[in-house]
MARKEBA-8030 format. One record per residue: residue number from 0; x, y, z of N, C-alpha, C in turn. Coordinates in pm, whole numbers. Layout:
+-----+--------+--------+--------+--------+--------+--------+--------+--------+--------+
! num !    n_x !    n_y !    n_z !   ca_x !   ca_y !   ca_z !    c_x !    c_y !    c_z !
+-----+--------+--------+--------+--------+--------+--------+--------+--------+--------+
! NUM !      X !      Y !      Z !      X !      Y !      Z !      X !      Y !      Z !
...
+-----+--------+--------+--------+--------+--------+--------+--------+--------+--------+
# end
This chain:
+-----+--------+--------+--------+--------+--------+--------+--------+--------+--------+
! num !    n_x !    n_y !    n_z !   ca_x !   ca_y !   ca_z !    c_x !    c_y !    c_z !
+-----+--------+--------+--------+--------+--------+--------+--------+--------+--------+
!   0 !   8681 !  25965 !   5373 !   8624 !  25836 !   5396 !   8725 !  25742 !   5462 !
!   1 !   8825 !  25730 !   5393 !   8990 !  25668 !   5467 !   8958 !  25692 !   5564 !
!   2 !   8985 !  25865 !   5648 !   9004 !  25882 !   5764 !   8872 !  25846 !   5839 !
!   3 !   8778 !  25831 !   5812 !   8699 !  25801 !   5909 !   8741 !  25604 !   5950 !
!   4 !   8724 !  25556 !   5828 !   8739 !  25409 !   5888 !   8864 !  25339 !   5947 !
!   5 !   8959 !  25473 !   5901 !   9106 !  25482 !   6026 !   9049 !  25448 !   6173 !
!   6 !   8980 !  25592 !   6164 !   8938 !  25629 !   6323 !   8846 !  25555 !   6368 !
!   7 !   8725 !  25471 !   6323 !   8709 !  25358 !   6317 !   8724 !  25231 !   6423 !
!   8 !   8859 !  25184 !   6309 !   8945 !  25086 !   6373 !   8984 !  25142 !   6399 !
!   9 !   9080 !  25236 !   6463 !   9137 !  25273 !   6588 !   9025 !  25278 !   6700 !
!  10 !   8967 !  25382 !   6697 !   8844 !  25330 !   6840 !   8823 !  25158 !   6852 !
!  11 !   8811 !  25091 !   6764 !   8729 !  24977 !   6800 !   8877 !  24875 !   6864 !
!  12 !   9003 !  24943 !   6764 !   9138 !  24822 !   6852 !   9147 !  24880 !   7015 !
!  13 !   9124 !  25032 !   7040 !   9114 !  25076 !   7160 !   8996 !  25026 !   7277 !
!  14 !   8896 !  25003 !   7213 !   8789 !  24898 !   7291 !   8810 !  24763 !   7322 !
!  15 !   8878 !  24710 !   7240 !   8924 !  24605 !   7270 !   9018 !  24535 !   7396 !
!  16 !   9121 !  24630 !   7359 !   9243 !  24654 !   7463 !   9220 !  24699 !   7584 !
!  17 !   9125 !  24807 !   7612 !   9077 !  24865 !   7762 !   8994 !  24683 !   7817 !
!  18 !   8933 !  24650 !   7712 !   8861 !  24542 !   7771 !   8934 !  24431 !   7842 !
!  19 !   9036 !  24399 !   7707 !   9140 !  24262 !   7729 !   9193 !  24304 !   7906 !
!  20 !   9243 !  24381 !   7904 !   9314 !  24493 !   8051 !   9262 !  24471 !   8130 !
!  21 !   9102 !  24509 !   8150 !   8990 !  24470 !   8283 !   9007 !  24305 !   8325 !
!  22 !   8910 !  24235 !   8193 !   8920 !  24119 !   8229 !   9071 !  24058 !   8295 !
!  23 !   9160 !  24107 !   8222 !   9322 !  24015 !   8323 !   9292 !  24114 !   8475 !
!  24 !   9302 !  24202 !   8477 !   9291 !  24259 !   8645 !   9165 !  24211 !   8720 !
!  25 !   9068 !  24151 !   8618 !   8935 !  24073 !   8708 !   9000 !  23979 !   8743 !
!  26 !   9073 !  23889 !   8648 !   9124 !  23738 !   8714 !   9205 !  23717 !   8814 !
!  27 !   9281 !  23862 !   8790 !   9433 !  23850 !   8846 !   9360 !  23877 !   9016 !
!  28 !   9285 !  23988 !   9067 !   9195 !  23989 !   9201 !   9139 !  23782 !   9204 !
!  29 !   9074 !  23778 !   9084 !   9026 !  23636 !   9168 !   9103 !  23541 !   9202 !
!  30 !   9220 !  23550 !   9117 !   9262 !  23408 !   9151 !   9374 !  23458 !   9291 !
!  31 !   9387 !  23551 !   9327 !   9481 !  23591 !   9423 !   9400 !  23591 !   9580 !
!  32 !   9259 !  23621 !   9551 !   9143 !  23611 !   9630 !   9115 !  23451 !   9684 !
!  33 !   9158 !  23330 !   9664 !   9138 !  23229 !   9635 !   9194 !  23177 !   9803 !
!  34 !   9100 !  23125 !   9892 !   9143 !  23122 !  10053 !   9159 !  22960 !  10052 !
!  35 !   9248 !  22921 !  10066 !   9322 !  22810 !  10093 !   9296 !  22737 !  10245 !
!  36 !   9224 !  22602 !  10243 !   9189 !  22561 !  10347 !   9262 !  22466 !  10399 !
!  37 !   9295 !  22428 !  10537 !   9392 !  22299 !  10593 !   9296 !  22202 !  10543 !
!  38 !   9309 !  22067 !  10522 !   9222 !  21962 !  10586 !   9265 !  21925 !  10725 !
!  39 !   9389 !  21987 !  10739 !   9393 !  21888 !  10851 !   9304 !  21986 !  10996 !
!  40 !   9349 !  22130 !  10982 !   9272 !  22183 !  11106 !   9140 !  22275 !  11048 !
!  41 !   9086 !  22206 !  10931 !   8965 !  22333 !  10883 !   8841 !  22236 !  10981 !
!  42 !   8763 !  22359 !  10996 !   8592 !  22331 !  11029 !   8474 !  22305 !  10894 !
!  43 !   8431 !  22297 !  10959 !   8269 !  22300 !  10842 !   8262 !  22406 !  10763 !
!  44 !   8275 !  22504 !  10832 !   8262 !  22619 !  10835 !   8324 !  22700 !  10710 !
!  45 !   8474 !  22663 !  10745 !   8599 !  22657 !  10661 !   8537 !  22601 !  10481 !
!  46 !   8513 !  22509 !  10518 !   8464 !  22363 !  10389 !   8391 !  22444 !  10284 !
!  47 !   8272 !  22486 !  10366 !   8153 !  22491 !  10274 !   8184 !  22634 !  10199 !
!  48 !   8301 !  22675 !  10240 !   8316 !  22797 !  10158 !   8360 !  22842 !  10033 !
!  49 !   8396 !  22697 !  10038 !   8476 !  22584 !   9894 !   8358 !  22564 !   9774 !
!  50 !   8375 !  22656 !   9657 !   8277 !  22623 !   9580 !   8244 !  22451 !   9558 !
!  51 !   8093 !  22424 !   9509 !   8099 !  22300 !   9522 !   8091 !  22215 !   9647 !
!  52 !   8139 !  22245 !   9772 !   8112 !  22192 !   9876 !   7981 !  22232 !   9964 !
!  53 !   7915 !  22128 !  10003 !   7811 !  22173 !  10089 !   7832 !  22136 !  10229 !
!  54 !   7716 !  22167 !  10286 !   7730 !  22099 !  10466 !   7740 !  21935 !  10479 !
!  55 !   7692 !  21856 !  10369 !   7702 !  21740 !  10369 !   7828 !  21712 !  10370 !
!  56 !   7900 !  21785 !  10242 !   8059 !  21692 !  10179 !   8101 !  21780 !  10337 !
!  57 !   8111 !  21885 !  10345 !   8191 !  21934 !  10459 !   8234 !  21838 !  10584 !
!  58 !   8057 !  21791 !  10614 !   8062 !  21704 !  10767 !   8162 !  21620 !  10759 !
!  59 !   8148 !  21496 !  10586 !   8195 !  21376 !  10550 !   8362 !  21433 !  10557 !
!  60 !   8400 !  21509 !  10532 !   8536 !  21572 !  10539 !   8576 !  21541 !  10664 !
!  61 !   8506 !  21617 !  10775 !   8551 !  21649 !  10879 !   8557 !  21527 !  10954 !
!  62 !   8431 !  21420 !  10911 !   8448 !  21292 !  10999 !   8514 !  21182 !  10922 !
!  63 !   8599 !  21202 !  10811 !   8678 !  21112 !  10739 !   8831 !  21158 !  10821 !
!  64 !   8850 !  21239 !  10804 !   9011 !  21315 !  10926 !   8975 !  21281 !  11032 !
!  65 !   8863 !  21304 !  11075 !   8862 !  21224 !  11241 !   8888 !  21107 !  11277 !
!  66 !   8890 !  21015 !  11187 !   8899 !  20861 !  11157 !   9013 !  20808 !  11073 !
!  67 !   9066 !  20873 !  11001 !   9183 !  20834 !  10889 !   9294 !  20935 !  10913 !
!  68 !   9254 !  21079 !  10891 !   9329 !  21196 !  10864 !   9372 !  21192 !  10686 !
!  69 !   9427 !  21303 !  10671 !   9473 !  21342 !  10544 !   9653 !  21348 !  10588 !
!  70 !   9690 !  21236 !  10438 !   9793 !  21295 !  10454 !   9899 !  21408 !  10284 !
!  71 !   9806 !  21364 !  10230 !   9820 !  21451 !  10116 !   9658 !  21509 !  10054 !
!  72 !   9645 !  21614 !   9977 !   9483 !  21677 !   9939 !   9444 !  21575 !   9836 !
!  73 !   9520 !  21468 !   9820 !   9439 !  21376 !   9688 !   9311 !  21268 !   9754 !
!  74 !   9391 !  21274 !   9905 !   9316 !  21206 !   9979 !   9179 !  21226 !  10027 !
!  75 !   9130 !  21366 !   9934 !   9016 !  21416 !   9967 !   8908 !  21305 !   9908 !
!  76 !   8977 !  21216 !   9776 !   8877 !  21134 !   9697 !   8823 !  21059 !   9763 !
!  77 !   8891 !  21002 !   9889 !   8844 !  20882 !   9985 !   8718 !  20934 !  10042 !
!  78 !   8707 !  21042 !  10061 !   8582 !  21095 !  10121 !   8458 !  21037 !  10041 !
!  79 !   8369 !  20973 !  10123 !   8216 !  20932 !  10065 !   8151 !  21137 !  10005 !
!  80 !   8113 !  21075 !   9856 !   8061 !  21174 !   9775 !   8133 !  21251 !   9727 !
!  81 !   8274 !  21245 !   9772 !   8390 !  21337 !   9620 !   8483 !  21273 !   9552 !
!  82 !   8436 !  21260 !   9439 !   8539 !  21214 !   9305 !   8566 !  21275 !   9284 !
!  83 !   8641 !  21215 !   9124 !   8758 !  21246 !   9075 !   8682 !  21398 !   9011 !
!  84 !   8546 !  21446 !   8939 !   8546 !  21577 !   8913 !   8506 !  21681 !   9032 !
!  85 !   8483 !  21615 !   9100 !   8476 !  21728 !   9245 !   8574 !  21722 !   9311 !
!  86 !   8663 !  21661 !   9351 !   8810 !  21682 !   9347 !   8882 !  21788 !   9283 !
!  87 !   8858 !  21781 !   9116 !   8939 !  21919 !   9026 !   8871 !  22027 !   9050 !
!  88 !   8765 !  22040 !   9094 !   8700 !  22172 !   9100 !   8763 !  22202 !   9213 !
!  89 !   8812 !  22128 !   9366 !   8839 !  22167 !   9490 !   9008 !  22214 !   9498 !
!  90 !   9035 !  22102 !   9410 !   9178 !  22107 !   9424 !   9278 !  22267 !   9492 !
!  91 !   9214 !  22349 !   9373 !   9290 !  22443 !   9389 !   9305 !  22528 !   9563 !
!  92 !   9180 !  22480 !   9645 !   9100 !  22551 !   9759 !   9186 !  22477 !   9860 !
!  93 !   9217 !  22363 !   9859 !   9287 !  22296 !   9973 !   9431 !  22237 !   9955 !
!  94 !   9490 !  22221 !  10099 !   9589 !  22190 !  10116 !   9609 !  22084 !  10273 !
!  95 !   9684 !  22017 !  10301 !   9727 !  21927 !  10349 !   9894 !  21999 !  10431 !
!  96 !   9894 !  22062 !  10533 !   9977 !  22115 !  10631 !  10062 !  22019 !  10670 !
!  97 !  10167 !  22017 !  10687 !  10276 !  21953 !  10728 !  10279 !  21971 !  10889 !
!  98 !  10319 !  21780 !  10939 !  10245 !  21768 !  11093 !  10355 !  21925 !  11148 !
!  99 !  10268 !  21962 !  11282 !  10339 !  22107 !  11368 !  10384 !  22012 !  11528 !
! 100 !  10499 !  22002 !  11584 !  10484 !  21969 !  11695 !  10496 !  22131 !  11790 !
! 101 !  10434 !  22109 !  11917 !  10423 !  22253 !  11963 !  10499 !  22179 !  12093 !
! 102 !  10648 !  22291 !  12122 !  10697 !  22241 !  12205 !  10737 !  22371 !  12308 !
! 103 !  10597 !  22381 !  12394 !  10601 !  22526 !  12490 !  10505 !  22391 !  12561 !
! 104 !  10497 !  22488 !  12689 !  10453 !  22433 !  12817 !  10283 !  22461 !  12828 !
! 105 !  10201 !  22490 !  12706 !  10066 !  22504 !  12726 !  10003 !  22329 !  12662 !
! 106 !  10077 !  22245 !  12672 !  10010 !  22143 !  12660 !   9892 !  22079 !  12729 !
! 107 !   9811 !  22030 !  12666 !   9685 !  21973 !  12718 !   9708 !  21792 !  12763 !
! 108 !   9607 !  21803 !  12886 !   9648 !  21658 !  12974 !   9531 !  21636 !  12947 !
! 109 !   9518 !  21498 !  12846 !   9342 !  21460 !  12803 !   9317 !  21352 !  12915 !
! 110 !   9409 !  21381 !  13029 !   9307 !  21313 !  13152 !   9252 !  21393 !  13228 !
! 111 !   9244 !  21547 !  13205 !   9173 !  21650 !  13250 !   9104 !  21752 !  13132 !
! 112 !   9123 !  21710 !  13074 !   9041 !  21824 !  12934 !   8906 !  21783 !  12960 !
! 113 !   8873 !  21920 !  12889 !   8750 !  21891 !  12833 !   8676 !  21838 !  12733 !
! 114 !   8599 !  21838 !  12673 !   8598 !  21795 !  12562 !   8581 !  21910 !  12456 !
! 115 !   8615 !  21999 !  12428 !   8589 !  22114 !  12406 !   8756 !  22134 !  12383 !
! 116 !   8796 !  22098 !  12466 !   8944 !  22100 !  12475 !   9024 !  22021 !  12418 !
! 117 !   8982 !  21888 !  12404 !   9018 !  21773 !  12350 !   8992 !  21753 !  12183 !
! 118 !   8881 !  21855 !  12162 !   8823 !  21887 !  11989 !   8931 !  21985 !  11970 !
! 119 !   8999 !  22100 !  12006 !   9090 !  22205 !  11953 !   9188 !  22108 !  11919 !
! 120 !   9264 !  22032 !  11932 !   9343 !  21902 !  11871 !   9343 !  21868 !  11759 !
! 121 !   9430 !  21850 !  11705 !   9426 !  21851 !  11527 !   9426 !  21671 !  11537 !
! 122 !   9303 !  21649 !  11436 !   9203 !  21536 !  11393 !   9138 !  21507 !  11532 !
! 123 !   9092 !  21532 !  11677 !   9023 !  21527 !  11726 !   8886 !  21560 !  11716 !
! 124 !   8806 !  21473 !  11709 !   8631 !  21519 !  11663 !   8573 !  21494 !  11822 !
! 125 !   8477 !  21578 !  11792 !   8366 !  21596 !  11873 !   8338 !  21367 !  11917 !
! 126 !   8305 !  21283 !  11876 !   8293 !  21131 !  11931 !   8437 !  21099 !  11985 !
! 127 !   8543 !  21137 !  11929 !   8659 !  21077 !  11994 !   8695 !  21149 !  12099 !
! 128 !   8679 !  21279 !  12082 !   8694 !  21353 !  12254 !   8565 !  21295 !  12337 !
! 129 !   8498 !  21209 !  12320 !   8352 !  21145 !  12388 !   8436 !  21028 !  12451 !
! 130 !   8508 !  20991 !  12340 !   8555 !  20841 !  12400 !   8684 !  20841 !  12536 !
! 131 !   8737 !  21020 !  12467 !   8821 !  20998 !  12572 !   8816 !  21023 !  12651 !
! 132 !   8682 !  21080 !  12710 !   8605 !  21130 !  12893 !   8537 !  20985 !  12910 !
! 133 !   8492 !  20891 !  12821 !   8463 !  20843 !  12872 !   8545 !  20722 !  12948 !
! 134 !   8640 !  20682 !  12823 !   8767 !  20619 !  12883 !   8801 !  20626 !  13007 !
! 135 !   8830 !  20755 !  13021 !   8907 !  20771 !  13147 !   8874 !  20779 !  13285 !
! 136 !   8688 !  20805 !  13253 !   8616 !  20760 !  13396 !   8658 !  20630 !  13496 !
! 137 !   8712 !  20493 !  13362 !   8764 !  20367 !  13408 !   8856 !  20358 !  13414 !
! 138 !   8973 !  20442 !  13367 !   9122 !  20440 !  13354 !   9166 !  20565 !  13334 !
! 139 !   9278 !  20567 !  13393 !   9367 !  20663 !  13367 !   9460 !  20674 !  13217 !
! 140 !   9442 !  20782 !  13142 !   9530 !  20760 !  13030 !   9685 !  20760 !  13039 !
! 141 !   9777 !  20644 !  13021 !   9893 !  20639 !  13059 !   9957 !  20725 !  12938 !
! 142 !   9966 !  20714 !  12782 !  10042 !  20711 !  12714 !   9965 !  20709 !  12570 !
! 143 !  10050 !  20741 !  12434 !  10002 !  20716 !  12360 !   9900 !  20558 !  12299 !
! 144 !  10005 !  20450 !  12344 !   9939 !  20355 !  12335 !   9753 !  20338 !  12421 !
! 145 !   9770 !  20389 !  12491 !   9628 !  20402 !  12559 !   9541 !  20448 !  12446 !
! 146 !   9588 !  20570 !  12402 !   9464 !  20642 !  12298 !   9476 !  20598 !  12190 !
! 147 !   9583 !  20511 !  12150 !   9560 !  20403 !  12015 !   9447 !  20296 !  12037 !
! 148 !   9489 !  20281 !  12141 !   9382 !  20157 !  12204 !   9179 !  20167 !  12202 !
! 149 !   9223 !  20330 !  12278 !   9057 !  20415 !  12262 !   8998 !  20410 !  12118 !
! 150 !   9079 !  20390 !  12014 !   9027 !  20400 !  11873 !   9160 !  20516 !  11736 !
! 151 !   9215 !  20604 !  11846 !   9279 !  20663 !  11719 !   9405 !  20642 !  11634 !
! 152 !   9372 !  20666 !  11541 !   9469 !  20648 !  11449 !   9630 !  20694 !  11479 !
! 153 !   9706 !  20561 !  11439 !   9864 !  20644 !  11454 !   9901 !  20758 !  11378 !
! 154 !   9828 !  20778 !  11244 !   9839 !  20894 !  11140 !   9805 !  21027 !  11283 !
! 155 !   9698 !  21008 !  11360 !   9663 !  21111 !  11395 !   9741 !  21151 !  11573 !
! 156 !   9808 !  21031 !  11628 !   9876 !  21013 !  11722 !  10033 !  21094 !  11713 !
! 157 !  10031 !  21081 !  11584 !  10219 !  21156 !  11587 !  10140 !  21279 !  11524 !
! 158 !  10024 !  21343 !  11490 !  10009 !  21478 !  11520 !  10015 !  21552 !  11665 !
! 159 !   9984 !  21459 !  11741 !   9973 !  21552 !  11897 !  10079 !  21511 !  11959 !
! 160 !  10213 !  21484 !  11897 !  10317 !  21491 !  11978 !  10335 !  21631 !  12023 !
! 161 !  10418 !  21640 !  12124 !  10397 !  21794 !  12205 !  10297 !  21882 !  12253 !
! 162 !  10173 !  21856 !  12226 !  10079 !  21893 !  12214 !   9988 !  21835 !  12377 !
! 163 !  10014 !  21748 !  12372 !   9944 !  21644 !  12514 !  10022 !  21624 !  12583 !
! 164 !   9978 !  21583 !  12743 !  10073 !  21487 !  12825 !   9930 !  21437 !  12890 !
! 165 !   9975 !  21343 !  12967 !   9883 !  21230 !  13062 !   9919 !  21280 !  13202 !
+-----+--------+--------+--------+--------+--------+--------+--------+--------+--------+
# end
């Protein structure tokens, strides 16, 4: 009788343990699985892949950086429709990239881009590459101060250092 309720609890501490084992190698895949998004150069696309985020918060993302930029991920709260608990749920998903200047000779002249061209630009949106074809139908873009002038932000002006010329 002993030996049976030995063997018993032994099977049942052995069920246990195979289990405890799975579940840590389930977590250990998820949380390593876990795709980390820029704010500063993600898409919609990127966003909504973010539990909790939809095409709405995504857009509001994308057109809050087009207008402000991010300069740390806390800054996600400023966004119309994410607080402080949709924030902790995101937290872990995003990050905030440190500005890149690109200093090779494929720079873009946004007095000849496209607009297509002028959106690949980190915090350039689809209306501000609008403003800047349209700008320039009347003027020539001299300088940064010009495209401060068009509407953008200095946060987002010392991102495209190296990146542009006129």
């Amino acid at each position: 009788m002993k030996l049976k309720m030995l063997f018993s609890l032994l099977f049942i501490i052995v069920v246990f343990a195979i289990g405890f084992t799975i579940k840590e190698k389930n977590n250990l895949v998820f949380e390593s699985s876990i795709v980390k998004v820029d704010l500063i150069n993600c898409t919609v696309y990127d966003l909504v892949n973010i539990p909790g985020i939809g095409e709405a918060k995504a857009k509001n993302i994308i057109d809050y950086r087009n207008k402000y930029n991010f300069t740390k991920k806390e800054d996600v709260m400023k966004v119309s429709g994410i607080g402080k608990a949709t924030y902790n749920k995101i937290k872990n998903y995003i990050y905030v990239s440190e500005k890149i200047i690109k200093l090779n000779d494929e720079k873009i002249n946004v007095n000849k881009a496209t607009i297509s061209e002028l959106e690949s630009l980190p915090g350039i949106g689809k209306t501000t590459a609008e403003k800047i074809v349209n700008y320039r139908l009347y003027k020539k873009i001299e300088d940064f101060e010009d495209l401060y002038n068009i509407g953008l932000k200095r946060t987002i002006l010392s991102n495209l250092e190296g990146m542009i010329d006129f």
